[in-house]
Backbone as numpy.savetxt, mean C-alpha at the origin, in Angstrom:
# Nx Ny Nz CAx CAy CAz Cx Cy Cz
13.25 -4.04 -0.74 11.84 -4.26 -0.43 11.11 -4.60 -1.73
10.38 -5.74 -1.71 9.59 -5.89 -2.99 8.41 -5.55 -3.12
7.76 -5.03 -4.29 7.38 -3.81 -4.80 6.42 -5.01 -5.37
4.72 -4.86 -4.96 3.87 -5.63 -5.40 3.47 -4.90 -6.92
3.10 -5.96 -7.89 2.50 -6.01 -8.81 1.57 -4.58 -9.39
1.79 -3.58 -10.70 0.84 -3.09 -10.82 -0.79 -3.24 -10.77
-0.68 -4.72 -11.39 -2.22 -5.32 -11.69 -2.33 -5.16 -9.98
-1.70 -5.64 -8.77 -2.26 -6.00 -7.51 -2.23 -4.98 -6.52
-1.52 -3.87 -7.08 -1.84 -2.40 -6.52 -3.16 -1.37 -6.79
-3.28 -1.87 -8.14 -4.51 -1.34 -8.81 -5.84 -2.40 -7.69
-5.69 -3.20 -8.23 -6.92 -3.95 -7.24 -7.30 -4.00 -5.80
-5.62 -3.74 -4.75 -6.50 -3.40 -3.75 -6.63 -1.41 -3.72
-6.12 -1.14 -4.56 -6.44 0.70 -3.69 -7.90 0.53 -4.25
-8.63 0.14 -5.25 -9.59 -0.02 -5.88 -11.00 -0.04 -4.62
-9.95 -1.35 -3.52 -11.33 -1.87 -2.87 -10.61 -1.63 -1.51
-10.16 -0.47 -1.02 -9.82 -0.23 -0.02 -10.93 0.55 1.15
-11.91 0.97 0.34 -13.29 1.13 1.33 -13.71 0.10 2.00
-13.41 -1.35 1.48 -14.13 -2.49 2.13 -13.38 -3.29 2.66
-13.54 -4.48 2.76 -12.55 -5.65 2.96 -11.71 -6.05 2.29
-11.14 -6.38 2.45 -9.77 -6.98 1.30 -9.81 -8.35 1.73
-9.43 -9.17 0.61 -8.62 -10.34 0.99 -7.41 -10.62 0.36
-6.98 -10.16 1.95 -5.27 -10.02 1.65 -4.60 -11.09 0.96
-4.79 -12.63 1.69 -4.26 -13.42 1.10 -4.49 -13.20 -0.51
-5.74 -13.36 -1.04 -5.94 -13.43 -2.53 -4.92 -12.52 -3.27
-4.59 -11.38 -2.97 -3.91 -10.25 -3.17 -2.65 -10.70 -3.18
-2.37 -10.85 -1.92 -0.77 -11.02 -1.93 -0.27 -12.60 -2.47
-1.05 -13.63 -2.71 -0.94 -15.03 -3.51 -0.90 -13.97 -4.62
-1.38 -13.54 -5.30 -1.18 -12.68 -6.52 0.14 -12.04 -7.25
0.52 -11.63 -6.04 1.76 -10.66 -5.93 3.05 -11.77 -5.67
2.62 -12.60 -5.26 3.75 -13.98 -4.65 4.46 -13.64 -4.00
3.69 -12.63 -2.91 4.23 -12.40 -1.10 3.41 -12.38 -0.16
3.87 -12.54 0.63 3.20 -12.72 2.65 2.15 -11.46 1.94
1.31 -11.90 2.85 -0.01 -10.51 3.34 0.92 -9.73 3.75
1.87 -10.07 4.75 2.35 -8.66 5.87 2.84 -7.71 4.91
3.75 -8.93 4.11 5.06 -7.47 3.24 4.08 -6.96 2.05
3.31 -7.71 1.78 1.82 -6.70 0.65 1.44 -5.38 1.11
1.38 -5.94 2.28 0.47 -4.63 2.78 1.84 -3.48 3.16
3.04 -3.95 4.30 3.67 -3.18 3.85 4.52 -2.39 2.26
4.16 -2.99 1.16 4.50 -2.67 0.31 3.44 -1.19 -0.12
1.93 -1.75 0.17 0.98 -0.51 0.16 1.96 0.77 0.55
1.56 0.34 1.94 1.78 1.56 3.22 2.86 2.33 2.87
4.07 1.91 2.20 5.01 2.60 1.59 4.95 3.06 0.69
4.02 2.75 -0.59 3.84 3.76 -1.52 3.07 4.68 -1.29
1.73 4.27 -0.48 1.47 5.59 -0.16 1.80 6.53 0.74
3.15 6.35 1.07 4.03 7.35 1.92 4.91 8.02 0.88
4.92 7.51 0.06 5.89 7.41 -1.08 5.02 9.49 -1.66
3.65 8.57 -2.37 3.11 9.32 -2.79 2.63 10.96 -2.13
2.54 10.49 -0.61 1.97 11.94 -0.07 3.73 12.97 -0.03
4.11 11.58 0.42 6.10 12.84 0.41 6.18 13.78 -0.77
5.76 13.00 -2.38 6.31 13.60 -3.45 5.68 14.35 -3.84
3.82 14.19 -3.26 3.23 15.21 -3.47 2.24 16.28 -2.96
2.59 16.53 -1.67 1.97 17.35 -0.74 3.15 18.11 0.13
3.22 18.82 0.95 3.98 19.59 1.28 3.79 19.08 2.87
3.53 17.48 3.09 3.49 17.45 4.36 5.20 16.78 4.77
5.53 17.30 5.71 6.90 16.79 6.23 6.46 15.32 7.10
7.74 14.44 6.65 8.08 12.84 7.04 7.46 12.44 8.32
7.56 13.21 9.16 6.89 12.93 10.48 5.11 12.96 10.46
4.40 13.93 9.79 2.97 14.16 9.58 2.72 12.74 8.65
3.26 12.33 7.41 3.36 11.35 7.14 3.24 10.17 7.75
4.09 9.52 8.51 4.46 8.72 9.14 3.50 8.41 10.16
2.54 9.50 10.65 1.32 9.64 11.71 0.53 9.71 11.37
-0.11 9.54 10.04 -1.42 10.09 9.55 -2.17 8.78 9.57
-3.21 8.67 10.18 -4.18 7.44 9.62 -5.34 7.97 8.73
-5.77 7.09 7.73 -6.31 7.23 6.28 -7.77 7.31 7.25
């Protein structure tokens, strides 16, 4: 799975209250919107696994 850009991870968690434009983002990253965004969605699954005590399934269900 490819793993978007620090610079383009930093910029959208940055502006994730608002709109994004995905394309701009993921032209950035030099991938599809889809796999950008899945690239997000996995780190921040990444991040709550390694650091919260919630188990894979609570994870996997949580909307932000």
């Amino acid at each position: 799975m490819p793993v978007a850009p620090p610079r383009v991870r930093k910029d959208a968690a940055a502006h994730l209250d608002g709109p994004l434009a995905l394309d701009r983002l993921a032209a950035r990253a030099g991938l599809s919107g889809r796999t950008l965004l899945l690239c997000q969605r996995l780190d921040s699954a990444r991040v709550l696994l390694e650091r919260t005590g919630l188990p894979g399934e609570a994870v996997a269900t949580r909307r932000r």
